[in-house]
Each structure stands twice: as C-alpha cells, then as structure tokens.
Backbone as a printed PyTorch tensor [residue, N CA C, xyz], in Angstrom:
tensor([[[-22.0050,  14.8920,   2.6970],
         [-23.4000,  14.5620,   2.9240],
         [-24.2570,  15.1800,   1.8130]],

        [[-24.3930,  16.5040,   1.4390],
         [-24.9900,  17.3380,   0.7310],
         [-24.3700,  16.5980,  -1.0810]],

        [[-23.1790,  16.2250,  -1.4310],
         [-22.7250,  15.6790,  -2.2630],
         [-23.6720,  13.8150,  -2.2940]],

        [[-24.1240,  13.2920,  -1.2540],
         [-24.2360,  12.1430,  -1.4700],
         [-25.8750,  12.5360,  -1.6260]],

        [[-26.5140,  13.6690,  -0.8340],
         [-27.7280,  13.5380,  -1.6160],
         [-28.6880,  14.3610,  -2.9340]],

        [[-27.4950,  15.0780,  -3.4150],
         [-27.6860,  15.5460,  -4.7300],
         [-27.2140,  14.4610,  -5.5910]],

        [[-25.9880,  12.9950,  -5.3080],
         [-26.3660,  12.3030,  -6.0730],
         [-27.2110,  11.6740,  -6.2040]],

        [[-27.7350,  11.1080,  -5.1010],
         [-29.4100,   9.9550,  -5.2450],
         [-30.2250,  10.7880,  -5.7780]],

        [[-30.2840,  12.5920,  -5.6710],
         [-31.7130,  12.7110,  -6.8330],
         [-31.4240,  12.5110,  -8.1510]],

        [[-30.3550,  12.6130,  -8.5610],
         [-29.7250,  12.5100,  -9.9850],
         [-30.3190,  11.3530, -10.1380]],

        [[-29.8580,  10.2110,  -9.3160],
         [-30.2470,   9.0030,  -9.9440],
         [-31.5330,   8.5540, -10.1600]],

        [[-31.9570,   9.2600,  -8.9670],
         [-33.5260,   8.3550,  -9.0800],
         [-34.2240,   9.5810,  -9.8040]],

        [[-33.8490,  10.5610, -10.4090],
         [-34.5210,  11.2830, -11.3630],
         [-34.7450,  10.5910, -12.8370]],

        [[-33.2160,  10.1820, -13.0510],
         [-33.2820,   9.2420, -14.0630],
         [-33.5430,   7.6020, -14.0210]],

        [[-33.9050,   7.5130, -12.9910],
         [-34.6890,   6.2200, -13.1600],
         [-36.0460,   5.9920, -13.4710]],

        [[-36.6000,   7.0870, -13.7270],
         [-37.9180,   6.7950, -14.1370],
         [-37.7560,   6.7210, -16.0290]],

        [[-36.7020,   7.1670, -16.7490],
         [-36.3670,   6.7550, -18.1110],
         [-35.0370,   5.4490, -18.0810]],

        [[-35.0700,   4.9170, -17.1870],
         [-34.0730,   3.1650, -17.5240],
         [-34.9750,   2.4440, -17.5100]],

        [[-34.6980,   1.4910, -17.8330],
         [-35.8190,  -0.0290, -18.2700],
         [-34.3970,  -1.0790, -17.7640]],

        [[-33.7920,  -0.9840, -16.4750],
         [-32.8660,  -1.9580, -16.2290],
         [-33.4510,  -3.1640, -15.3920]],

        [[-32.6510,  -3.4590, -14.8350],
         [-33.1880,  -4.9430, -13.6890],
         [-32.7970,  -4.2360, -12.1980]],

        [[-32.7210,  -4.5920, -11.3580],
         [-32.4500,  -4.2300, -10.0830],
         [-30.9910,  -4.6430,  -9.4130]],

        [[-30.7800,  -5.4940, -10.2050],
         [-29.5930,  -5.5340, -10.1630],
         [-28.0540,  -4.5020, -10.4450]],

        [[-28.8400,  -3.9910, -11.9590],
         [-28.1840,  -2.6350, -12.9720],
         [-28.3780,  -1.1810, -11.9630]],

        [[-29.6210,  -1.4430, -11.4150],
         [-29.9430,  -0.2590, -10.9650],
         [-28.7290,  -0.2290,  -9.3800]],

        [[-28.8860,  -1.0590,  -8.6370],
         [-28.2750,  -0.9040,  -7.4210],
         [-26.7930,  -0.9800,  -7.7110]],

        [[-26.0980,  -1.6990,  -9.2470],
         [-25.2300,  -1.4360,  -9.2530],
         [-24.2930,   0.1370,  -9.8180]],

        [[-25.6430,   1.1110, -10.3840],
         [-25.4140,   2.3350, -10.9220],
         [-25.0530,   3.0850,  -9.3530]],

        [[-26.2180,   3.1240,  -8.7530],
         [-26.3200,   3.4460,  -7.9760],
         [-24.6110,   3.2450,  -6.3910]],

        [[-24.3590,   2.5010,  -6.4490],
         [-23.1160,   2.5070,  -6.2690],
         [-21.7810,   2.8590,  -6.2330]],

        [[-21.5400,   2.5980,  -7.5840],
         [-20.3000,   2.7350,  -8.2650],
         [-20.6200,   5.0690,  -8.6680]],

        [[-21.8760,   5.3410,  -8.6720],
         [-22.1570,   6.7780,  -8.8930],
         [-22.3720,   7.2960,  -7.1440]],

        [[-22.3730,   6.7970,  -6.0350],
         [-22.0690,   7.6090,  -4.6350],
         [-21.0120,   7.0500,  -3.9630]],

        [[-20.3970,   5.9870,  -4.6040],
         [-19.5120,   5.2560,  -3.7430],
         [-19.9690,   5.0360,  -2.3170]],

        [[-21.2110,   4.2910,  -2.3090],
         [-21.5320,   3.8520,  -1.2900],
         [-22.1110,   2.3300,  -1.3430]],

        [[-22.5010,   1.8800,  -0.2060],
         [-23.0430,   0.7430,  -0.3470],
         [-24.3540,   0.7300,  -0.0320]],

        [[-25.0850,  -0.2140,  -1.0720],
         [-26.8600,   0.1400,  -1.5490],
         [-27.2070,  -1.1750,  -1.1800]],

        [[-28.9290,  -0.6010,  -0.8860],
         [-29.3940,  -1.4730,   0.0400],
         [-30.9960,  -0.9890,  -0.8960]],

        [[-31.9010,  -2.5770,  -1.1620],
         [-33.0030,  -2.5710,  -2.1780],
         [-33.9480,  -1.3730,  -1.6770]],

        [[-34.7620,  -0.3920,  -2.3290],
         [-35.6810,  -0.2010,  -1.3110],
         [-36.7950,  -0.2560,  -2.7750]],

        [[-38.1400,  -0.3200,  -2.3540],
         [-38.5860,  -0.4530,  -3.1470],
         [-39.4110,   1.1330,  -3.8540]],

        [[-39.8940,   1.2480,  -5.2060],
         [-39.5010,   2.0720,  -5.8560],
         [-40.7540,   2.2220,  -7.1110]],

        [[-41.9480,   3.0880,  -7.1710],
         [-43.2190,   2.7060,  -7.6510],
         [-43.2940,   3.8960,  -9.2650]],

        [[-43.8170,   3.2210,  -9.9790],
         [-43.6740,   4.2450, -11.0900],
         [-45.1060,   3.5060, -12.4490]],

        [[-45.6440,   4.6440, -12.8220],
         [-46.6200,   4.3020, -13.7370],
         [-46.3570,   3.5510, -14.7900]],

        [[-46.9250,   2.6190, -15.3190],
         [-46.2470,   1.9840, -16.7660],
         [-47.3150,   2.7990, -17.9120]],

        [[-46.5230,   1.8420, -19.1880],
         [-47.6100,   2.3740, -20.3710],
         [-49.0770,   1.7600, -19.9980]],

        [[-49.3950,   0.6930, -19.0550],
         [-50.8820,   0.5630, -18.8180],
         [-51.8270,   1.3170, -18.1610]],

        [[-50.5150,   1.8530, -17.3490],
         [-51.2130,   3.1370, -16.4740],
         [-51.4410,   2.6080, -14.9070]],

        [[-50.9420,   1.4660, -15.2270],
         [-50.8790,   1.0520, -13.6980],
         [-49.7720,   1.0500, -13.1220]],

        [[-49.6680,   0.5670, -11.8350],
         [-48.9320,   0.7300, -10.4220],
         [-47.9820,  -0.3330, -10.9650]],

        [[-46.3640,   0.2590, -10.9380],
         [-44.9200,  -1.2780, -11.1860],
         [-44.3460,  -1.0250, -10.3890]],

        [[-44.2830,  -1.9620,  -8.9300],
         [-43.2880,  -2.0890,  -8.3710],
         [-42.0890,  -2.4410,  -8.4130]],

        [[-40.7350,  -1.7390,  -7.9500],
         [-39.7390,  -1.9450,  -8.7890],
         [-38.3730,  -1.7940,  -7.7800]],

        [[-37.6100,  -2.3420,  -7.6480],
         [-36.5330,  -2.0280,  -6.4070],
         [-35.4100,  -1.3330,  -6.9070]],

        [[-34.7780,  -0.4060,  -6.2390],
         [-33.6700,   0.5590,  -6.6340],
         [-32.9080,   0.9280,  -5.5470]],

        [[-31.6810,   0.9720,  -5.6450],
         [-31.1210,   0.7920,  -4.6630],
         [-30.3460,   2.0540,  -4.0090]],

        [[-30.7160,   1.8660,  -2.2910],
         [-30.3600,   3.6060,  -2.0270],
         [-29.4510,   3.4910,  -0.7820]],

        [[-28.9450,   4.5350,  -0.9330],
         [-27.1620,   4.6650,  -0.1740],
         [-27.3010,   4.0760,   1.3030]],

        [[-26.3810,   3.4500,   1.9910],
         [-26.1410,   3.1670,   3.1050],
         [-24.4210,   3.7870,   3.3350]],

        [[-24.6270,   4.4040,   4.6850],
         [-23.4050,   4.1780,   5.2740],
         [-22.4960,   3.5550,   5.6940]],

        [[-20.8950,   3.2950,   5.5230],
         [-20.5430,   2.4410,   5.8440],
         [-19.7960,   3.1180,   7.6630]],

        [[-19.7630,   1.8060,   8.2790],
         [-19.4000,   2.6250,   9.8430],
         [-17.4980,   2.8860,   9.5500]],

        [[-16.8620,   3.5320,   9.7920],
         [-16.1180,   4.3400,   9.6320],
         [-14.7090,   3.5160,  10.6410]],

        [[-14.0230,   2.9240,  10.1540],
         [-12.9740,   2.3820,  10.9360],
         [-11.5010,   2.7990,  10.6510]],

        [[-10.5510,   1.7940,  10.8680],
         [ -9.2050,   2.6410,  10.6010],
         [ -9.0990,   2.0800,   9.1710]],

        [[ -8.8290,   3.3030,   8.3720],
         [ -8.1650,   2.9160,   7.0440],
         [ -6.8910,   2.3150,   6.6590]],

        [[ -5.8110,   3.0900,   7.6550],
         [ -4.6420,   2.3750,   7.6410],
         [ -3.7230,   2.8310,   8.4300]],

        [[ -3.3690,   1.8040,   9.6110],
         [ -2.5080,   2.1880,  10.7930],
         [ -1.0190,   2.9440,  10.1460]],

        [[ -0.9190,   3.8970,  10.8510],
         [  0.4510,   4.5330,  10.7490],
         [  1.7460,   4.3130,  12.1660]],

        [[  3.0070,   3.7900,  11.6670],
         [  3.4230,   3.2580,  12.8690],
         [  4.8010,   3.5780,  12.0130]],

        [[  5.2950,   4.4350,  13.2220],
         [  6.8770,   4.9930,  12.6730],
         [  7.0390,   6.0140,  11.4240]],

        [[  5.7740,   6.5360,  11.0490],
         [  5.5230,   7.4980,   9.6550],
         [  5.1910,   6.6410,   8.8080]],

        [[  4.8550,   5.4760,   8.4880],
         [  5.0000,   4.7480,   7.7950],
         [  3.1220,   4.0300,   7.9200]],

        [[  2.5600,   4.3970,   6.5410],
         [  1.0730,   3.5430,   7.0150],
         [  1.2850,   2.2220,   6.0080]],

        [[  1.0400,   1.5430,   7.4540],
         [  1.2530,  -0.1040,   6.8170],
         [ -0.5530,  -0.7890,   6.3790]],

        [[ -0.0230,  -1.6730,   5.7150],
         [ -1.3310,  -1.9720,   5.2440],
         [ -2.6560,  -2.2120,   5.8980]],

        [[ -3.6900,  -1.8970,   5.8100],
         [ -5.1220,  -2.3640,   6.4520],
         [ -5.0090,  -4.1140,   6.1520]],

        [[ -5.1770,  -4.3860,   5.2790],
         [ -5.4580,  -6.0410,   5.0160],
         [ -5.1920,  -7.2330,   5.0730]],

        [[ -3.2490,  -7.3180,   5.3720],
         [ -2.3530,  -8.2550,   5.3910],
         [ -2.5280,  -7.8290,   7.3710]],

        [[ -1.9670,  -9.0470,   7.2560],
         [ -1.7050, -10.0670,   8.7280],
         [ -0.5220,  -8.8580,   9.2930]],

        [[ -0.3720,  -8.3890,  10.7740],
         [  0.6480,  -7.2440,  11.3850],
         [  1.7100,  -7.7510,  11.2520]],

        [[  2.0480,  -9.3270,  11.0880],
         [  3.5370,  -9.6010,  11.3740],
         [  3.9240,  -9.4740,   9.7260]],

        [[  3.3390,  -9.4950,   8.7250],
         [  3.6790,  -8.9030,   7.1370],
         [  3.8160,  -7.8330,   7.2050]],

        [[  2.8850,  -7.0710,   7.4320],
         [  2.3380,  -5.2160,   7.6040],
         [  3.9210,  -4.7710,   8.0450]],

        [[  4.1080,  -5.0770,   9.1770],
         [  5.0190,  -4.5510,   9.9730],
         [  6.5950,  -3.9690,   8.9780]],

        [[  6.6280,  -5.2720,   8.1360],
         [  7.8750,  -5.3760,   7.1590],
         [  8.1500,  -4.3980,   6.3170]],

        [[  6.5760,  -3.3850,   6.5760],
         [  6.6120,  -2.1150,   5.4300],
         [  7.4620,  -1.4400,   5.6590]],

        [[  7.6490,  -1.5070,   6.9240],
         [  8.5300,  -0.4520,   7.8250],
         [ 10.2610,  -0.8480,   7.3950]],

        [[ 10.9200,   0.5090,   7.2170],
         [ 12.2650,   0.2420,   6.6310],
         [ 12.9200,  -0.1140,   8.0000]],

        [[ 13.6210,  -1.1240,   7.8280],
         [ 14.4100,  -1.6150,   9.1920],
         [ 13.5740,  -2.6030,   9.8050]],

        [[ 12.2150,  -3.1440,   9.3230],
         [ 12.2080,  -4.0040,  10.3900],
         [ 11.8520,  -5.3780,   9.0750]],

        [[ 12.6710,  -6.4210,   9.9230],
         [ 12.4980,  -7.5310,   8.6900],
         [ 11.5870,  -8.6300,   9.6350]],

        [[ 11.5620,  -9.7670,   8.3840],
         [ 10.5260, -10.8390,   9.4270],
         [ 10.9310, -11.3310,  10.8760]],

        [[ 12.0010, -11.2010,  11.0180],
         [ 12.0930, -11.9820,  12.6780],
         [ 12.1310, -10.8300,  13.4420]],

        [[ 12.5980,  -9.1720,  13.0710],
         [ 11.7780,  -8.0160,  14.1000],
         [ 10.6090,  -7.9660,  14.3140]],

        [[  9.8630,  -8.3980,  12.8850],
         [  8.5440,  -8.2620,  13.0280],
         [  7.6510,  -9.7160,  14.1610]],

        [[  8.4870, -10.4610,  14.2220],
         [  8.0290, -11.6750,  15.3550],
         [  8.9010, -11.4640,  16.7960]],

        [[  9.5400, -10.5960,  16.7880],
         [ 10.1000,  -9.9210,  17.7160],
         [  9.4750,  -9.0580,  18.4630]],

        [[  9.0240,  -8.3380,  18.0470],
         [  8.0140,  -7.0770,  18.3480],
         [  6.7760,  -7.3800,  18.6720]],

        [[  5.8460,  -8.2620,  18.0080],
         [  4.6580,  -9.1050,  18.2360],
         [  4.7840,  -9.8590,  19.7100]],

        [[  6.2510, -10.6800,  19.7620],
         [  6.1090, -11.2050,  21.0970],
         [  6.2120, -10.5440,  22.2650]],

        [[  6.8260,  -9.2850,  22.0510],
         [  7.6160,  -8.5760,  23.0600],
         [  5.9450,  -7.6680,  23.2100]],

        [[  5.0050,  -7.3360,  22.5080],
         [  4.1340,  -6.4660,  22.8280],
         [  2.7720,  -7.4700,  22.9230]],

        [[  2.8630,  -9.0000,  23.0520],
         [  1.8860,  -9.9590,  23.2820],
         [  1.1630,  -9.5600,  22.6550]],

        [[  0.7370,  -9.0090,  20.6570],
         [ -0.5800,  -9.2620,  20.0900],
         [ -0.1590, -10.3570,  18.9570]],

        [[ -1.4010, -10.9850,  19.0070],
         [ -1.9310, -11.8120,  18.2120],
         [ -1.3810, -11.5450,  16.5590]],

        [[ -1.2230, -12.6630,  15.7340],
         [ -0.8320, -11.9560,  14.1740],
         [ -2.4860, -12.1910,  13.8440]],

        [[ -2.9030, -10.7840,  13.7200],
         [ -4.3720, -10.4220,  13.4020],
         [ -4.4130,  -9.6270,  12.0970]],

        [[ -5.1910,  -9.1490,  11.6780],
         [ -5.0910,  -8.2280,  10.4820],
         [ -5.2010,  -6.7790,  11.1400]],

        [[ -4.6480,  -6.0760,  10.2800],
         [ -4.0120,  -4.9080,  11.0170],
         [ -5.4010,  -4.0240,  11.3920]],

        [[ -6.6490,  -4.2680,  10.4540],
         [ -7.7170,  -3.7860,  10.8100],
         [ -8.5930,  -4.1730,  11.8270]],

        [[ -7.7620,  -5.2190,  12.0290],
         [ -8.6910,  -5.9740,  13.5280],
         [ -7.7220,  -5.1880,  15.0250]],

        [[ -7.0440,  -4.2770,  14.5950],
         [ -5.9320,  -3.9710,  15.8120],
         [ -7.1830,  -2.9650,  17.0050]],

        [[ -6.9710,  -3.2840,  18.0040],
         [ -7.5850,  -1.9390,  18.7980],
         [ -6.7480,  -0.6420,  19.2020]],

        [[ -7.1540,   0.0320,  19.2820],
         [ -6.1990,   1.1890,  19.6900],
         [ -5.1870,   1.0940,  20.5380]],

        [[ -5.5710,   0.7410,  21.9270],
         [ -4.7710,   0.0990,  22.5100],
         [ -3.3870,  -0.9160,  22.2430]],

        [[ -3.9040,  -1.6380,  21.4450],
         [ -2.7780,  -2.1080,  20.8100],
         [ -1.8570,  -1.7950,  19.5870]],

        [[ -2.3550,  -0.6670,  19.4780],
         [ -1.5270,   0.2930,  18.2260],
         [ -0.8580,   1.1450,  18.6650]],

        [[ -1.0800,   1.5110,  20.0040],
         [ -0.3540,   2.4330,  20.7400],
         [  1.2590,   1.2700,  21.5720]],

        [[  0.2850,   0.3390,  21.9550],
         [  1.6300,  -0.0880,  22.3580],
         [  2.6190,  -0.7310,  20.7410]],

        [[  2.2850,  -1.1150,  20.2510],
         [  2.9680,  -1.3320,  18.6900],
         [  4.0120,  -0.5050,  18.5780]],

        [[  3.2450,   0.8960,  18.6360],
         [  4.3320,   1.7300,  18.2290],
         [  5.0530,   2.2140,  19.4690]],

        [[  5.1490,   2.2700,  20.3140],
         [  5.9170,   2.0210,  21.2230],
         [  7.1080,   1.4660,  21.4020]],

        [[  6.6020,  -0.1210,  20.9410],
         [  8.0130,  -1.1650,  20.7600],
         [  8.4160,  -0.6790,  19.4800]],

        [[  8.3720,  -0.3970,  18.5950],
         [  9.0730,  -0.2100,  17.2310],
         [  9.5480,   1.0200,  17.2960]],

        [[  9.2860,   1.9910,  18.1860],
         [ 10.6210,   3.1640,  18.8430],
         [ 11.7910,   2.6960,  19.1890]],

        [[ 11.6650,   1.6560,  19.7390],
         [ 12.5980,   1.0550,  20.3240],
         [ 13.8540,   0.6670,  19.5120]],

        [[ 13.6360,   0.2990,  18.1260],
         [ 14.6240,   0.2250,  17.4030],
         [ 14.5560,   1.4880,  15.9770]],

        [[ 16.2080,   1.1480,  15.7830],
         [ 16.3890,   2.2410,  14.6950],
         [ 15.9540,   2.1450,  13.4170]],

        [[ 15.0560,   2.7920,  13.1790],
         [ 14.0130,   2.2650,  11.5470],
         [ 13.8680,   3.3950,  11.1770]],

        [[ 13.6540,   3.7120,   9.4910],
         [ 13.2380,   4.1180,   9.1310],
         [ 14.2130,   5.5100,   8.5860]],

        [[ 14.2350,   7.2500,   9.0660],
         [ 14.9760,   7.7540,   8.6990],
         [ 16.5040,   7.5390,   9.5740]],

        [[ 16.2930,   7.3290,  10.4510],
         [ 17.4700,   7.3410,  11.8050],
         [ 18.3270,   6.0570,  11.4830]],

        [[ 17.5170,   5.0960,  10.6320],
         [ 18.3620,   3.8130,   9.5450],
         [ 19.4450,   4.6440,   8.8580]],

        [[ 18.2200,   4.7300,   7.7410],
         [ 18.9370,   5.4180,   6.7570],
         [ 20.0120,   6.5780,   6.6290]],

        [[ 19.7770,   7.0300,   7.4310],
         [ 20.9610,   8.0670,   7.8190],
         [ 22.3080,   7.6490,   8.2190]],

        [[ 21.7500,   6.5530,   9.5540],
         [ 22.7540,   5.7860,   9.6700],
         [ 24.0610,   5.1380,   9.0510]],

        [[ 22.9750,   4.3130,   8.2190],
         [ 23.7010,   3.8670,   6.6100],
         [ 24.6360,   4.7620,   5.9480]],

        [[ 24.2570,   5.7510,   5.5350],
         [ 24.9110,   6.8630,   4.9490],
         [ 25.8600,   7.4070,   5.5100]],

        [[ 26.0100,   8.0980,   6.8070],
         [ 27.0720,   8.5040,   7.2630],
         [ 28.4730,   7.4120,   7.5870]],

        [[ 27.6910,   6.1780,   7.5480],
         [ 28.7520,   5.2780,   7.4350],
         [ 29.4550,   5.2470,   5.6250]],

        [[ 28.4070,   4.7840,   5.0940],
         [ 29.0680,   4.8810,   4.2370],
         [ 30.4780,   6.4710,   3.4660]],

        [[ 29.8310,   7.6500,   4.4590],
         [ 30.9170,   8.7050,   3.6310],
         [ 31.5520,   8.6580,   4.9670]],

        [[ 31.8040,   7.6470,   5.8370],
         [ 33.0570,   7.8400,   6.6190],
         [ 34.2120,   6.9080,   6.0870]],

        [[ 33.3460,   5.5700,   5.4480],
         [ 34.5390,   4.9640,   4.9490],
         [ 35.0690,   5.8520,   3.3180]],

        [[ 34.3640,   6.5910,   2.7900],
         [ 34.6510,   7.3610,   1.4490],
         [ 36.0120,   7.9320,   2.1390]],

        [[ 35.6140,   9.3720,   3.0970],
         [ 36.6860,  10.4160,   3.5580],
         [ 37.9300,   9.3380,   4.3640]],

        [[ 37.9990,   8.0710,   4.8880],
         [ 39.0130,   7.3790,   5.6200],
         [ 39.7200,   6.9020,   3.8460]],

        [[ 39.1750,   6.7540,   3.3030],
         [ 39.6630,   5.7330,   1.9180],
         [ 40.4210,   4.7660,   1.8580]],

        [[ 39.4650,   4.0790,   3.2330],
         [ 39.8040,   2.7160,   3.1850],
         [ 39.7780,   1.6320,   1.6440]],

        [[ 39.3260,   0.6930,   1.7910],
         [ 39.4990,  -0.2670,   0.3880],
         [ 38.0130,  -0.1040,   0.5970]],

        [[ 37.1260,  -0.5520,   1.2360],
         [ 35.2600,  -0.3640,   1.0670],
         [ 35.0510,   1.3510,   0.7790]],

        [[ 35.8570,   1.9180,   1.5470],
         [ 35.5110,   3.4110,   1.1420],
         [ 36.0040,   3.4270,  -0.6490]],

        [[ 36.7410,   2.6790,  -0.7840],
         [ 37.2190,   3.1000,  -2.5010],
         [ 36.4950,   2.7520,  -3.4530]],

        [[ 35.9840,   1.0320,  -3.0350],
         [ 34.9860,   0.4990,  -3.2270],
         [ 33.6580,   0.8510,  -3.5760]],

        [[ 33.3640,   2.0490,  -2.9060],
         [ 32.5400,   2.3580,  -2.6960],
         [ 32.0520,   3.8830,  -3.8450]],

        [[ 33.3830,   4.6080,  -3.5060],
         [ 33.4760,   5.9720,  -4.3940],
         [ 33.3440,   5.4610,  -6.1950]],

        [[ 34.4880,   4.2010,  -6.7560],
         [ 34.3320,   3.5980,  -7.6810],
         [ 33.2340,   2.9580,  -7.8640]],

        [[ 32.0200,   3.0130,  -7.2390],
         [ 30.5660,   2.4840,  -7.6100],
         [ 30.8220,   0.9850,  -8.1950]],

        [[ 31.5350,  -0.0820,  -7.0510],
         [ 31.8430,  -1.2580,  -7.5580],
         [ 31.6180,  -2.2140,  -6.1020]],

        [[ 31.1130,  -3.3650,  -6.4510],
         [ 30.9420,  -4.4500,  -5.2760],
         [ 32.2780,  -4.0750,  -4.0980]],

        [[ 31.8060,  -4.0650,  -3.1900],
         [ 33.0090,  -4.0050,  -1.9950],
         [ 32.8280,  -5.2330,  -0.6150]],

        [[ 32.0660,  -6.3480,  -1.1780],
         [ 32.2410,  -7.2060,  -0.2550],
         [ 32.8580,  -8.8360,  -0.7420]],

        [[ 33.9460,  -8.6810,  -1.8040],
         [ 34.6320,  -9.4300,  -1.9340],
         [ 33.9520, -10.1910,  -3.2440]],

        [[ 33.0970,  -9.8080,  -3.9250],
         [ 32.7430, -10.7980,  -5.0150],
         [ 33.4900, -10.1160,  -6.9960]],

        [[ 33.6830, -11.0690,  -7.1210],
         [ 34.1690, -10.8130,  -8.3520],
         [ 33.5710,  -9.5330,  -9.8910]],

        [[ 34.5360,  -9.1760, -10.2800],
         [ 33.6440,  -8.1730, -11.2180],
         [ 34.2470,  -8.0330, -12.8460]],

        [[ 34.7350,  -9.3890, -13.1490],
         [ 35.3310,  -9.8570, -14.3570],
         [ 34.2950,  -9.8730, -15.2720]],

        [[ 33.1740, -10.9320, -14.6610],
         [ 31.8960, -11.0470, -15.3220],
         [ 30.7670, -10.7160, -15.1640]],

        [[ 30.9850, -10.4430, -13.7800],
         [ 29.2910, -10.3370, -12.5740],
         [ 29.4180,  -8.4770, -12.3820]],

        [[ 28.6380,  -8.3830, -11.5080],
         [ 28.7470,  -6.9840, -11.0620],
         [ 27.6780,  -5.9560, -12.0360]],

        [[ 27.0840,  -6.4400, -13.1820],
         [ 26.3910,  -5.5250, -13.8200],
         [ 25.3730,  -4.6690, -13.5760]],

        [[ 24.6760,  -4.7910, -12.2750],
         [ 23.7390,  -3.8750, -11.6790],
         [ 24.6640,  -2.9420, -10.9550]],

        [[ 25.7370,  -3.2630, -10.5790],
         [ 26.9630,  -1.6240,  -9.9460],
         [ 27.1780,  -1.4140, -10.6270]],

        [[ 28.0040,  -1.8560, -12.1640],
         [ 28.8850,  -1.3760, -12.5990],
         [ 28.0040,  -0.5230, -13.9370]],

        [[ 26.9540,  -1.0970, -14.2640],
         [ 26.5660,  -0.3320, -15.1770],
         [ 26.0540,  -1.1970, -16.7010]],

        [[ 25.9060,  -0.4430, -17.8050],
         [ 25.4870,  -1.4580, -18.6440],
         [ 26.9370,  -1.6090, -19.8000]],

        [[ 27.0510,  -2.8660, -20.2890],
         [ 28.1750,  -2.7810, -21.0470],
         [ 28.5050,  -1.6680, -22.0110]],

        [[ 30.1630,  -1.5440, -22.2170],
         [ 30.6130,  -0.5220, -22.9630],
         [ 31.1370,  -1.1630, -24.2330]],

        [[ 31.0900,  -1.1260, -25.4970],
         [ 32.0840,  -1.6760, -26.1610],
         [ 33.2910,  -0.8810, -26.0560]],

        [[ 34.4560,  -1.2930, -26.3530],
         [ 35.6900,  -1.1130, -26.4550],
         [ 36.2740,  -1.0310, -28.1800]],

        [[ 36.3400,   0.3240, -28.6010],
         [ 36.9560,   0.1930, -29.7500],
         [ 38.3080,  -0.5430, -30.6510]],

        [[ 38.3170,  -0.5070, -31.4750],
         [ 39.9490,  -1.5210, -31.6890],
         [ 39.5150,  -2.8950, -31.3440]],

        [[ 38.8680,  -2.9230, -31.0230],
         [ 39.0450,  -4.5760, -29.9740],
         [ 38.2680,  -5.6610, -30.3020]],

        [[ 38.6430,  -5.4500, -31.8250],
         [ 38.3450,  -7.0760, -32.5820],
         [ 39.2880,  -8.3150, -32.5910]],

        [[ 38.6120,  -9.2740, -32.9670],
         [ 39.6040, -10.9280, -33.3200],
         [ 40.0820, -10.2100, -34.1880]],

        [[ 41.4040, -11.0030, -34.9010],
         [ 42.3130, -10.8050, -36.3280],
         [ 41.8420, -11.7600, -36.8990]],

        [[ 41.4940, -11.7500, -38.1600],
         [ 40.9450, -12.5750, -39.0000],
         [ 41.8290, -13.8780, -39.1060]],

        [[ 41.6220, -15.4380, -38.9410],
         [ 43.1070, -16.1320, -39.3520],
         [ 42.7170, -16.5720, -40.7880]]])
C-alpha cells in the first residue's frame, strides 16, 4: 500500500514537466504501479497562465481472486479450460481428466471460474488416483526390480537401450546416444 502511494507521488510529481497525451500518461502510470488506471482529471498552469485541464491516470485496485489452483502439489493453470489444466498433473492424461470431471459433475470451465467448493471436491477425486510423486516412484521401483531380477527388460534397461521390442540397427538414437565413429572402418579403395 505505502509502496503504491509513494509511487503515484513520483508520478504525478513529474507530471507537471511531461507534455504527453493521456493516453502516455495512464499508460506510465501503469506499467510504473502495476496497477490498473482509471482517468481522473488533473489541473495545471500553462505558459498563458491559465487553467489546462488535463486527465492522468490514477491507480485502481484490482479485486483479488485465485491466481492459480493447486491440486495434488501441482498449480495448474488459471486460464486454460480444467479438463486441459488438469493434464498438468503427472499421471493424469486426457480421458482421467474427463474422468474426474464426470465423476465430480463440474462443468469444463476455466479454472478461474472454479468455486471453492468445487476445488475442494476436485481434489478429492484426484486423491483417488496415483499421480504425481507416488507415480513416479512407482515407476522406478519397478523399474530397479526388473534391473536386480535381470530379466531381459531389466537388461534392457541397465544397457540404456529400447526394451519393448523395437529395433536398434538404425533407430534407437534418443537411448542410445549420439553416433560414435568407429576407427579402421573405411571402404577399400577398388
């Protein structure tokens, strides 16, 4: 508060040396309290010595809503539609996310249109499944159970190479790495 009105004297101190439009002015005024400005009008002597009315623009509050729902640790976006938003969340893909919507009856609204009420039950249903670290963990301990069994995916796996059956003659270059040349290993001239 004390920050937003030591900036308006700044400004309107120096508005009696700008020669802008009202436009310049409400947009200084702005972008310098990060607020949103509203005309008011604004009186100052000219070189005739008379009275110039003049508009300059002075801070308004904005009313204070949710910036950005948090659901599972995870703050999903204010702006996109909940059944997108939702997808932020690790573990839940588009048909959880129309899963969850039906199962908790809201609307695909924008996440800033949510009421509390319905953010509470949101996160509610998305307890319900395993997302997020309790995924990921998941994932992992699977994966170093097939490592320590050393099965063929566990080997697969330790060798940092595709383990669901696709070829790695030619393909595979995001596992396997970036090419190596091989010394010796020219054509013979014919």
């Amino acid at each position: 508060m004390a920050q937003t009105a030591r900036a308006l004297s700044n400004v309107t101190a120096g508005l009696s040396s700008l020669s802008l439009d009202t436009t310049r002015n409400a947009a200084t005024v702005k972008s310098f309290c990060g607020l949103r400005a509203t005309p008011v009008a604004f009186q100052r002597f000219g070189a005739s010595g008379l009275k110039q009315s003049r508009q300059v623009a002075a801070p308004t509050r904005r009313p204070f809503g949710i910036r950005a729902a948090r659901v599972a640790g995870v703050e999903i976006p204010n702006n996109k539609r909940i059944e997108c938003a939702l997808t932020y969340i690790y573990g839940v893909g588009d048909t959880t996310a129309k899963v969850i919507l039906n199962d908790t009856g809201i609307l695909n609204k924008r996440t800033r249109e949510l009421s509390e009420e319905e953010l509470s039950a949101l996160r509610s249903e998305v307890e319900k499944y395993m997302v997020e670290g309790d995924l990921r963990r998941f994932t992992s301990l699977n994966i170093k159970r097939l490592k320590d069994i050393q099965c063929y995916r566990g080997r697969r796996h330790i060798m940092q190479l595709p383990c669901r059956g696709q070829k790695t003659k030619t393909n595979a270059r995001t596992r396997r790495g970036k090419r190596m040349a091989i010394a010796g290993k020219k054509k013979a001239p014919r």
